[in-house]
Backbone bond lengths (Angstrom), bond angles and torsions (degrees), N, CA, C in turn:
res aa  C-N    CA-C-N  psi(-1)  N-CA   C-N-CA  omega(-1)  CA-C   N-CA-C  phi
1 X - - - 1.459 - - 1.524 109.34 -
2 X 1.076 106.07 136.12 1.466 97.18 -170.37 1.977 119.17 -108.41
3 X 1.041 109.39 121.41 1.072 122.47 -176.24 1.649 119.42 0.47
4 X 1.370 106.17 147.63 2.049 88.41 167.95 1.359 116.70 -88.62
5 X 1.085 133.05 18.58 1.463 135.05 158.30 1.359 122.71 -72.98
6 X 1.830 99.90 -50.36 1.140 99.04 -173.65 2.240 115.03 -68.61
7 X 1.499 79.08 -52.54 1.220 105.56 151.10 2.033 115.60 -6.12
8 X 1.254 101.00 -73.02 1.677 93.22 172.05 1.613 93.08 -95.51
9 X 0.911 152.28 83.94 1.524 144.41 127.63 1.505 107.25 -123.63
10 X 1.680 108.98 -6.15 1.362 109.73 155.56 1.494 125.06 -111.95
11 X 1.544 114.62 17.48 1.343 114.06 177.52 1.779 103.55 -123.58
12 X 0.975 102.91 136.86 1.849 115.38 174.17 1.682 86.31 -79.71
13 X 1.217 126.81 -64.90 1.284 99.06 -138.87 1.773 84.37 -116.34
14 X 1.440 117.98 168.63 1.578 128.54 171.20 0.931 127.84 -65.23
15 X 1.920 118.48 -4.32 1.881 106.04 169.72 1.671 94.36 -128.39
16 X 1.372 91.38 -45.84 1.652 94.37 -149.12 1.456 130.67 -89.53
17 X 1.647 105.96 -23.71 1.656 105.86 170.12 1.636 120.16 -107.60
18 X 1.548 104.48 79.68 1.571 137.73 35.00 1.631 94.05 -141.23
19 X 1.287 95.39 144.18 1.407 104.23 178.03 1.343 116.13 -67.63
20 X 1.237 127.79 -13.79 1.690 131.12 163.74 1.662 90.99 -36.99
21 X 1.528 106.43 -73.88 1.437 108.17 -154.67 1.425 119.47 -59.76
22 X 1.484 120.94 -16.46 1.028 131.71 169.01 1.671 105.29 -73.86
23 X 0.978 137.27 -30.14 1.340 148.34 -166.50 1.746 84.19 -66.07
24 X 1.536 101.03 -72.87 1.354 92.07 -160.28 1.628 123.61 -70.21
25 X 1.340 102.85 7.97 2.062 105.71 171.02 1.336 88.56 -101.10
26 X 1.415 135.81 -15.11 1.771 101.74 174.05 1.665 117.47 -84.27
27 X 1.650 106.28 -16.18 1.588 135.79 171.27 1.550 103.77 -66.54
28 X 1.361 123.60 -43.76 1.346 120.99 -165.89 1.676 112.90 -93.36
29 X 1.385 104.86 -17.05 1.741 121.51 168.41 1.837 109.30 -65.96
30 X 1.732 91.49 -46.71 1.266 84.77 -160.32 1.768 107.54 -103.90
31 X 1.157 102.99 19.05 1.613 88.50 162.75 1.518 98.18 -97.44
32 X 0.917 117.74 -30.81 2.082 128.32 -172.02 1.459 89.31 -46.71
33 X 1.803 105.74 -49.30 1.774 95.89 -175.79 1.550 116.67 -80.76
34 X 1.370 100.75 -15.74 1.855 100.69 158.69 1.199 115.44 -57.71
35 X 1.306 136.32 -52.04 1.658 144.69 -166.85 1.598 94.99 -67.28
36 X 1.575 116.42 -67.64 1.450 98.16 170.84 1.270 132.57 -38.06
37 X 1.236 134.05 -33.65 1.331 126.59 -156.71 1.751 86.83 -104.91
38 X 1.247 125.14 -21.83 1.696 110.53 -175.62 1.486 92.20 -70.14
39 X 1.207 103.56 -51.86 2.003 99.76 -171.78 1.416 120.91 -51.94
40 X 1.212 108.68 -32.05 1.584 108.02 173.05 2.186 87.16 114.63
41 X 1.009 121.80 39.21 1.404 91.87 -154.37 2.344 88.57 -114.58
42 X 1.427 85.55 105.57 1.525 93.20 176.23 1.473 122.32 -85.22
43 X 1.460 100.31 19.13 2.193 106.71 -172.83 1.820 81.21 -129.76
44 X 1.329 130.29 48.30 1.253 112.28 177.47 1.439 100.59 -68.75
45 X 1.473 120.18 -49.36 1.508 126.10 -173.83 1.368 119.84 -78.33
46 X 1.576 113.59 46.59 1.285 121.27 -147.48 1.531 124.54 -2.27
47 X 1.612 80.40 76.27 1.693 102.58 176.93 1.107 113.65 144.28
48 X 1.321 126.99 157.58 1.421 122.48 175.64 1.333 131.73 -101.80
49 X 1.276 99.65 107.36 1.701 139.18 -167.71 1.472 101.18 -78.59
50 X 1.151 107.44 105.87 1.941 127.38 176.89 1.468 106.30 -103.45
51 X 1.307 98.89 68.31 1.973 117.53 -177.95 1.192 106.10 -91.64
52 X 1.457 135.15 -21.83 1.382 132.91 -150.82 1.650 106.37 -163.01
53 X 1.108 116.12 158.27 1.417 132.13 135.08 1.684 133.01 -22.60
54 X 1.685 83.65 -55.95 2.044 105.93 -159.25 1.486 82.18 -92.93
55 X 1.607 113.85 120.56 1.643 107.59 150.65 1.557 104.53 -43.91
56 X 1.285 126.46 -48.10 1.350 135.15 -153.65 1.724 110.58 -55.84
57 X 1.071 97.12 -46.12 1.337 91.48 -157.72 2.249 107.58 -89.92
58 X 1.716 93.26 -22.97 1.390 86.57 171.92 1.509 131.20 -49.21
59 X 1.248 109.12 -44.55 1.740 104.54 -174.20 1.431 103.15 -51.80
60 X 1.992 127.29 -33.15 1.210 107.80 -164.28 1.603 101.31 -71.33
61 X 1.329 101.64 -55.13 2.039 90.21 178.01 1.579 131.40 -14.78
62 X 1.875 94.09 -55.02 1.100 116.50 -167.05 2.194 108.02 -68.02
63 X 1.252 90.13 -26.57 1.630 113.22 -173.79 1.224 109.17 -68.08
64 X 1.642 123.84 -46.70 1.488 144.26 158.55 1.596 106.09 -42.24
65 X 1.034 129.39 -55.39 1.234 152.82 -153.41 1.385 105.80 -75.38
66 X 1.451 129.02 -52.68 1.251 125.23 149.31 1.178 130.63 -91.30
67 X 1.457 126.01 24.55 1.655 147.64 156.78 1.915 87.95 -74.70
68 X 1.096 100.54 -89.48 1.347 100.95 -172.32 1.633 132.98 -46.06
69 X 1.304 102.91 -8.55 1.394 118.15 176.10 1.540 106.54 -101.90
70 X 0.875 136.34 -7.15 1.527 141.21 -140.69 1.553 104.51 -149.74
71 X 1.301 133.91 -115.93 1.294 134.71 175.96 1.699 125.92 -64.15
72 X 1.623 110.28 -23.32 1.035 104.20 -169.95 1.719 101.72 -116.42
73 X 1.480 114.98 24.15 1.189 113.03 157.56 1.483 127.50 -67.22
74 X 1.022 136.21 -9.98 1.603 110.09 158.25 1.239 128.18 -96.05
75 X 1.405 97.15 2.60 1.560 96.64 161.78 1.253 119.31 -99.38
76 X 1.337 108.47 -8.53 1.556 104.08 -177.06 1.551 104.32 -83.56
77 X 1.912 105.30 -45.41 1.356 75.97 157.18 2.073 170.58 -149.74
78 X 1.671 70.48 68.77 1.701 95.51 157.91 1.630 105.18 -80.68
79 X 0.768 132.53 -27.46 1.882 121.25 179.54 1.968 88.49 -80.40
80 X 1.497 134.36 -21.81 0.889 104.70 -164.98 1.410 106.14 -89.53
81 X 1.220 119.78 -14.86 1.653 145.77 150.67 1.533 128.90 -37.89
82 X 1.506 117.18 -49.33 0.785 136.80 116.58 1.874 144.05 -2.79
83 X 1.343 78.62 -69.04 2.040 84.78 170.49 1.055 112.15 -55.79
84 X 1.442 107.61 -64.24 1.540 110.71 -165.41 1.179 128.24 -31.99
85 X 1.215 110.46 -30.22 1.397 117.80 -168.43 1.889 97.05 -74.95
86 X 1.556 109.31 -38.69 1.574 100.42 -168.09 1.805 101.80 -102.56
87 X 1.549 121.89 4.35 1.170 98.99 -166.84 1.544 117.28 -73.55
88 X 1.081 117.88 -49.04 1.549 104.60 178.73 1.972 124.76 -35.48
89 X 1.616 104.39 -46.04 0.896 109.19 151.10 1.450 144.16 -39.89
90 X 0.915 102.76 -39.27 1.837 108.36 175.75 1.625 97.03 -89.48
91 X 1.200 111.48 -68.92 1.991 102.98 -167.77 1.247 105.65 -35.08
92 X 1.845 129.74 -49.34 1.253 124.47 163.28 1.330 123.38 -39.72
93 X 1.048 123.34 -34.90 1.289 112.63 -177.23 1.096 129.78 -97.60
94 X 1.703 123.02 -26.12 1.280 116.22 152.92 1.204 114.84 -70.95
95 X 1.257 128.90 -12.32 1.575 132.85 161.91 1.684 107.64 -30.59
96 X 1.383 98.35 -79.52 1.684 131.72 178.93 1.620 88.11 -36.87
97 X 1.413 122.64 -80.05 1.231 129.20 -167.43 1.722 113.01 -39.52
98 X 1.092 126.88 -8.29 1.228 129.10 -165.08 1.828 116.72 67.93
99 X 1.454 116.67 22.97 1.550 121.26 -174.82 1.648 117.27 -88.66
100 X 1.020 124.89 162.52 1.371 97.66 131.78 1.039 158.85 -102.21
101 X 1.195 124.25 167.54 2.134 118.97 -156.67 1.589 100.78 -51.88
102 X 1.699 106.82 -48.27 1.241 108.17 -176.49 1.587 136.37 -31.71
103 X 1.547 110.09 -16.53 1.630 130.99 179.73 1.173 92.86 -73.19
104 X 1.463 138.38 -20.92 1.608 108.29 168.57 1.064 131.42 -63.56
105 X 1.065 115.64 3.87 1.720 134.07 -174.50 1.850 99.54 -58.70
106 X 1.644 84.78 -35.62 1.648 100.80 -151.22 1.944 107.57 -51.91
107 X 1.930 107.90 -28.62 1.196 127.68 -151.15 1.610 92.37 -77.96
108 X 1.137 119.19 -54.62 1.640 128.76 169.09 1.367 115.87 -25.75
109 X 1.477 124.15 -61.22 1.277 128.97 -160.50 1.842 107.00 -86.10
110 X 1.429 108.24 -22.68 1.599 146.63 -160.73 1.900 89.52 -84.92
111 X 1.155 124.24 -88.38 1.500 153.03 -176.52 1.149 149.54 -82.05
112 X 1.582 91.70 -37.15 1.570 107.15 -153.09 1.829 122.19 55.49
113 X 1.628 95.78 2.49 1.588 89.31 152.00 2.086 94.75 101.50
114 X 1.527 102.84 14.42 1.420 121.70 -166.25 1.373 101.81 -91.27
115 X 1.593 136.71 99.39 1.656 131.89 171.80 1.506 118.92 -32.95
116 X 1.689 86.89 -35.14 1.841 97.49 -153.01 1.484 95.35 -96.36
117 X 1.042 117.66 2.78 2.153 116.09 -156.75 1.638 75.59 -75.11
118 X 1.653 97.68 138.09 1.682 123.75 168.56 1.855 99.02 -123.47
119 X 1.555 85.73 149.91 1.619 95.94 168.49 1.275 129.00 -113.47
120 X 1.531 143.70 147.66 1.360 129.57 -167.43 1.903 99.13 -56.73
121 X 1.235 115.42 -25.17 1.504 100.41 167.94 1.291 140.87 -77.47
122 X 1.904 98.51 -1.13 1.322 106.50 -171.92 1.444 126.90 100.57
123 X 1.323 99.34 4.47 1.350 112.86 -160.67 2.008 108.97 -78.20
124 X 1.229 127.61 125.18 1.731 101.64 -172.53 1.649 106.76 -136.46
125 X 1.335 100.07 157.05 1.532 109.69 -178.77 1.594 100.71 99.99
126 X 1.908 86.95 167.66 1.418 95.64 -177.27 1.597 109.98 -61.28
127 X 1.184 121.34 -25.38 1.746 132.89 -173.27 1.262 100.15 -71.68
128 X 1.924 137.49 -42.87 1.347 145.51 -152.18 1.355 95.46 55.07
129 X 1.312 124.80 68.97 1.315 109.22 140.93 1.400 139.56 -80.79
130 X 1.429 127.87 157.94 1.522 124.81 -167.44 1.351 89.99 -89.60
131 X 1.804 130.51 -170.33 1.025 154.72 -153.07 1.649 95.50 -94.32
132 X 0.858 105.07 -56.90 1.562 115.94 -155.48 1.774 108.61 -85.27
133 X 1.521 109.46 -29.59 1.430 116.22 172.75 1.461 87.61 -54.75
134 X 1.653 116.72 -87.32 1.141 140.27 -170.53 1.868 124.68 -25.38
135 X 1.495 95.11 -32.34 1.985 99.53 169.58 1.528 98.88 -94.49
136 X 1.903 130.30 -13.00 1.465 95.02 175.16 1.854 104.62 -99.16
137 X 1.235 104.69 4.49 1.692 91.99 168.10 1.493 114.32 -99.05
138 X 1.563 117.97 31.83 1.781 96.29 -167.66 1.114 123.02 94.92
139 X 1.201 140.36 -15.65 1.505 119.58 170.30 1.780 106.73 -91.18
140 X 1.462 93.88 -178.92 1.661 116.15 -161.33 1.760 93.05 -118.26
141 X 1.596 116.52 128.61 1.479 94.12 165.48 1.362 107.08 -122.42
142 X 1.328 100.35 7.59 2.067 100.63 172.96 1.487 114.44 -73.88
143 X 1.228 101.19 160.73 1.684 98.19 -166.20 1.451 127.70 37.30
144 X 1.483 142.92 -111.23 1.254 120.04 161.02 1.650 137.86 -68.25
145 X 1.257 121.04 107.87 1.639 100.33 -166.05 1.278 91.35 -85.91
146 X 1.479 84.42 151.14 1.925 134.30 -158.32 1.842 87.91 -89.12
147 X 1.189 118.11 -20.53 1.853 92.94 -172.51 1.692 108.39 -87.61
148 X 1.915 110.88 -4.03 1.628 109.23 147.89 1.256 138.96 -55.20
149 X 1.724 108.22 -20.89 1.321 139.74 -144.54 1.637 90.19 -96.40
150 X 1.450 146.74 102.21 1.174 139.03 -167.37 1.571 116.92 -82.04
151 X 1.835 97.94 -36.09 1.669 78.31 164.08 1.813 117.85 -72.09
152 X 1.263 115.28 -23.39 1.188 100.81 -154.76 1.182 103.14 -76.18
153 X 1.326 121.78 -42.18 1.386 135.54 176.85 1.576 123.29 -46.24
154 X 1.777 95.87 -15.10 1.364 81.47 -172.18 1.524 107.28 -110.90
155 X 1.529 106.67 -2.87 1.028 112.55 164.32 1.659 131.38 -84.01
156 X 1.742 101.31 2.66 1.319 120.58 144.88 1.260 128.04 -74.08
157 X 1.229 118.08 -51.11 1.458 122.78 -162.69 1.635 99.38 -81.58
158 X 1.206 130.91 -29.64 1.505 132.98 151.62 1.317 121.83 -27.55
159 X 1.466 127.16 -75.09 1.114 155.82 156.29 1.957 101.79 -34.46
160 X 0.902 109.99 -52.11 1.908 112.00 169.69 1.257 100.31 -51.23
161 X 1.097 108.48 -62.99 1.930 117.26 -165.85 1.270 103.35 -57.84
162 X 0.896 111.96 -48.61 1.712 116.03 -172.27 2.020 108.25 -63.79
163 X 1.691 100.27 -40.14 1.539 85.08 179.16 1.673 98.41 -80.07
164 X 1.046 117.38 -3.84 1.732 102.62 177.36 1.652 126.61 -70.94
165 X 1.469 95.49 -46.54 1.051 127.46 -158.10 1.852 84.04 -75.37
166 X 1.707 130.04 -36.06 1.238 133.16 -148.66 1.736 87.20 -100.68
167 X 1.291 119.90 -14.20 1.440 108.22 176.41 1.778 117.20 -108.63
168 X 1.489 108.52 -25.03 1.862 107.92 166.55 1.745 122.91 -98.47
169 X 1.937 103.77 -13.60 1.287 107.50 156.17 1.736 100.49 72.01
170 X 1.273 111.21 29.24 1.759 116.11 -151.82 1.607 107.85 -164.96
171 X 1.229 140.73 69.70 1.722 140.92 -172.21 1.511 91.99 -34.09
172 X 1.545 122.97 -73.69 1.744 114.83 -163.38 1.890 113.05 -46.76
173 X 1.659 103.14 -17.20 1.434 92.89 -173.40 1.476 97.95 -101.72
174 X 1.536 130.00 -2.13 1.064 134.97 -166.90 1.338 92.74 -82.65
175 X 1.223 116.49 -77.43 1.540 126.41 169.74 1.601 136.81 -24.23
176 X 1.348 94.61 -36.82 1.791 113.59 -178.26 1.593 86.22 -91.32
177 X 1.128 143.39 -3.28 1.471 150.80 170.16 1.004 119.03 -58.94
178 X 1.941 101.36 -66.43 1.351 130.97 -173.44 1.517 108.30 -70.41
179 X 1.485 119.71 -23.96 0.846 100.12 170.38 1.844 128.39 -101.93
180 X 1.465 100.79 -22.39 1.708 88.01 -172.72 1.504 90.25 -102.13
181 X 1.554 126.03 -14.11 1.535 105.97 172.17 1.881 99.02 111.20
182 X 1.430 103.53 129.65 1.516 114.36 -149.06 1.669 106.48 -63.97
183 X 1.259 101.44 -15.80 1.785 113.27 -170.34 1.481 96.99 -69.56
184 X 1.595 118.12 -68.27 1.804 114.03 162.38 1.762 122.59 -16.03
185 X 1.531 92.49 -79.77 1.566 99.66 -168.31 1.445 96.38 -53.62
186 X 1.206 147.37 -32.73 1.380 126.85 -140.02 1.561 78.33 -98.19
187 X 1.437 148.69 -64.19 1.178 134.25 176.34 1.421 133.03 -45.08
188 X 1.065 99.37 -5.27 2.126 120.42 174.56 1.943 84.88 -72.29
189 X 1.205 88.77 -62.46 1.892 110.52 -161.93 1.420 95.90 -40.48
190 X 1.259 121.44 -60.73 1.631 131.81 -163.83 1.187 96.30 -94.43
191 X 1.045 152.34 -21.33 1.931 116.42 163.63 1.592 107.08 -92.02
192 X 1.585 120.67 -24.25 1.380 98.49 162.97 1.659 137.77 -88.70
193 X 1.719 91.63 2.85 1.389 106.34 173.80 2.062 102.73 53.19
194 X 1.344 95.05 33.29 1.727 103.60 165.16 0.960 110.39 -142.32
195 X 1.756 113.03 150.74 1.653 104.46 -176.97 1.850 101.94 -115.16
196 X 1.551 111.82 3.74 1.582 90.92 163.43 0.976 142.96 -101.84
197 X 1.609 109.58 137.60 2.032 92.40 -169.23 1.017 146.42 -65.62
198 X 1.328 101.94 -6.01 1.740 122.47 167.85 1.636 100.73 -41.74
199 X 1.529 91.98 -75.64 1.559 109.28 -171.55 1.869 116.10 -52.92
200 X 1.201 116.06 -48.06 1.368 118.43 -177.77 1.597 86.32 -62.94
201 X 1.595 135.53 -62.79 1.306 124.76 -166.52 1.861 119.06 -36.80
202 X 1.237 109.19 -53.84 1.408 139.44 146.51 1.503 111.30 9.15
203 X 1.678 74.48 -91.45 1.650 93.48 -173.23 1.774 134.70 -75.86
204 X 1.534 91.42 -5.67 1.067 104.60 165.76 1.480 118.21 98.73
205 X 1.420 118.60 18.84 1.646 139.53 172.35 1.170 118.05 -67.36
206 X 1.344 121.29 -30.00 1.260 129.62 -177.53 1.661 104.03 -98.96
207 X 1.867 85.93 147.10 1.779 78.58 163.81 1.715 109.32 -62.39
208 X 1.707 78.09 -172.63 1.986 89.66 -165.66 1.492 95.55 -85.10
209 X 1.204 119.42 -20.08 1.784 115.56 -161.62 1.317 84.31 -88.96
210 X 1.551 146.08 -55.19 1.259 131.74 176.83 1.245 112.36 -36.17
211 X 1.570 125.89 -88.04 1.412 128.78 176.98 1.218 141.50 -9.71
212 X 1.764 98.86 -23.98 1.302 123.94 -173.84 1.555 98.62 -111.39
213 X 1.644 123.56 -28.46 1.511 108.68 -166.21 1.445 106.14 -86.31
214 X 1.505 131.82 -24.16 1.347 126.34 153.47 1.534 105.31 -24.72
215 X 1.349 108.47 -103.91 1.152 118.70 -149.53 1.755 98.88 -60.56
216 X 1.018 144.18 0.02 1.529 143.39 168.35 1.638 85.62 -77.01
217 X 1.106 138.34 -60.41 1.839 122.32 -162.31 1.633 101.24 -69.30
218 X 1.451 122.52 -26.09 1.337 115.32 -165.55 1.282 109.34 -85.24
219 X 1.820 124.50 -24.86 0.920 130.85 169.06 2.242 106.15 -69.97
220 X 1.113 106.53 -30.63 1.554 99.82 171.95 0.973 105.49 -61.16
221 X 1.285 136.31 -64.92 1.469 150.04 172.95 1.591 125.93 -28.65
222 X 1.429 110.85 -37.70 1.053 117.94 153.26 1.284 141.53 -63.87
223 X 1.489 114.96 -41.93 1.339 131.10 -172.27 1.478 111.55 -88.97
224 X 1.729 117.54 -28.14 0.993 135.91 -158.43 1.637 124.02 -52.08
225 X 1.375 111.49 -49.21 1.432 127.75 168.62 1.517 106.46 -61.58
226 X 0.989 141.00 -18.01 1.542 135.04 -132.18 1.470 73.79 -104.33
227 X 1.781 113.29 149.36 1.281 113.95 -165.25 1.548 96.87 -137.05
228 X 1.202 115.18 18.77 1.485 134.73 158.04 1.236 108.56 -110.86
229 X 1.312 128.73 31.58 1.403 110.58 164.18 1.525 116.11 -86.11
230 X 0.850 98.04 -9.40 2.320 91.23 -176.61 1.412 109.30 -108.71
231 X 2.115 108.26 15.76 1.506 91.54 176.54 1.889 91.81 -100.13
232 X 0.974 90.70 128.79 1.571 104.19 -173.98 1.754 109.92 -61.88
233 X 1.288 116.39 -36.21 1.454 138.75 161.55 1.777 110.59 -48.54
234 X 1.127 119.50 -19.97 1.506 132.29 -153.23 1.882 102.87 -58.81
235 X 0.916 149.01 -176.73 0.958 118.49 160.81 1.807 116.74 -130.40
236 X 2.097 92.65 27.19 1.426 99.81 173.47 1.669 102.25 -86.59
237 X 1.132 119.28 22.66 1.419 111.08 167.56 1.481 95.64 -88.79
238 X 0.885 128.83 -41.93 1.984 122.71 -179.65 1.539 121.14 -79.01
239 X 1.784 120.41 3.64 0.963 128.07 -150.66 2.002 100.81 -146.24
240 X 1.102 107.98 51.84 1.597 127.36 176.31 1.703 109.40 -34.27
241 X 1.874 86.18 -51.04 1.684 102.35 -156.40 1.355 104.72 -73.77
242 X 1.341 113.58 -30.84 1.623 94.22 -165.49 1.363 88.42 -91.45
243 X 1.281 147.06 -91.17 1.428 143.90 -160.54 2.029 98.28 -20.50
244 X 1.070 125.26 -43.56 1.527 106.88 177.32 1.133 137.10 -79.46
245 X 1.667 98.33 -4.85 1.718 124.19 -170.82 2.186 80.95 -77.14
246 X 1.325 118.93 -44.37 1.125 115.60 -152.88 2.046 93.34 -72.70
247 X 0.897 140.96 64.27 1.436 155.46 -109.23 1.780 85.59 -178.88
248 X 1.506 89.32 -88.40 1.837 110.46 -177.37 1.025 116.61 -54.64
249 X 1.874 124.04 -20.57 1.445 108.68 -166.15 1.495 95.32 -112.98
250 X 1.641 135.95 -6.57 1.205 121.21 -171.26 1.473 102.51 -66.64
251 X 1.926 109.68 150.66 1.008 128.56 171.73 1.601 133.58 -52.71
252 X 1.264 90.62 -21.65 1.931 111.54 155.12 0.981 124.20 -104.19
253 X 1.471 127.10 85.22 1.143 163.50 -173.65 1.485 109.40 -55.93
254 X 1.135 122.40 50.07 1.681 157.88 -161.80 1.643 86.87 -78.73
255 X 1.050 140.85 -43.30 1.736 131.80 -108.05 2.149 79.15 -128.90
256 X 1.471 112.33 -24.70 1.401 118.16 179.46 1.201 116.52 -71.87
């Protein structure tokens, strides 16, 4: 596995060119939070970070958290460069949608916030939607496809969230939804006869890139507002725990 340094000196953007390589920094986050949690080690985030339920799954949050502060800061933020241009746009619209704004988190871990970003699966837009999500929420993919189209797209991927969120009743299971696809999570649900994702993450029900893409959006989510993140001087580079503690207190209660 190759390092996360090298790791972005072959990616332009933070998810998608190529999402292999992104695969393997959410793989290389979250075994780091495997080793923590085999050792017993409760100061992984130098300190103890009360993000969750699952001992298990906190160190990865916390792991994200100084990924993005640390090695994967210039990509985090050029995608945060990026937003600006669409954020008003999206909070409006999950506004409208009845969501919260906070799901833009989702575009970061998704894009880096790129219209045009494609996936070896085909996946497109800042959301990555697939083909088939994308024709049952409303978009068009003949002639120009609509999942380039950022409002429209996001007034797809809105409408997704919303039936996710309206069928597991749960954002962490909504999310682990959006990403491995509702047929997965719902079979996590019924052979572990549990519906939280901490615990299915845990035990190992979920794929590994899920397990890891939770807590990769919650760690965006956290850091996201903070308007000292690109002063390199800042001194949340020495300070993991509290910027991820702010995880537990956002008003989108993502992290429950």
């Amino acid at each position: 596995m190759l390092p996360l340094l090298a790791l972005l000196s072959h990616s332009k953007l933070l998810a998608v060119e190529g999402i292999p390589h992104w695969e393997k920094t959410l793989n290389e986050v979250l075994a780091r939070a495997e080793q923590a949690r085999s050792a017993g080690d409760d100061n992984f985030a130098t300190g103890r970070v009360r993000l969750t339920r699952d001992e298990a799954v906190r160190p990865a949050i916390a792991g994200f958290v100084r990924y993005f502060q640390g090695p994967g800061m210039k990509n985090y933020q050029a995608s945060l460069n990026r937003l600006q241009r669409y954020r008003p746009m999206i909070e409006r619209i999950l506004r409208e949608e009845g969501l919260p704004p906070e799901l833009m988190w989702i575009g970061l871990v998704e894009s880096g916030y790129d219209p045009l970003a494609r996936s070896p699966k085909d996946a497109l837009g800042i959301w990555q939607l697939v083909s088939q999500t994308a024709l049952s929420f409303g978009l068009k993919l003949d002639g120009r496809d609509e999942r380039s189209d950022p409002e429209k797209s996001t007034h797809a991927a809105a409408r997704y969230l919303k039936s996710l969120y309206g069928r597991f009743g749960d954002w962490p299971l909504a999310l682990a939804a959006y990403n491995a696809g509702e047929g997965r999570v719902q079979n996590a649900i019924e052979q572990a006869h549990d519906r939280d994702f901490w615990h299915l993450a845990a035990s190992g029900m979920l794929p590994r890139e899920t397990q890891a893409y939770v807590p990769a959006v919650l760690a965006a989510q956290s850091l996201g507002d903070d308007r000292s993140i690109g002063d390199r001087s800042s001194a949340i580079y020495d300070d993991a725990t509290k910027r991820s503690a702010r995880v537990e207190l956002a008003p989108f209660t993502l992290s429950r």
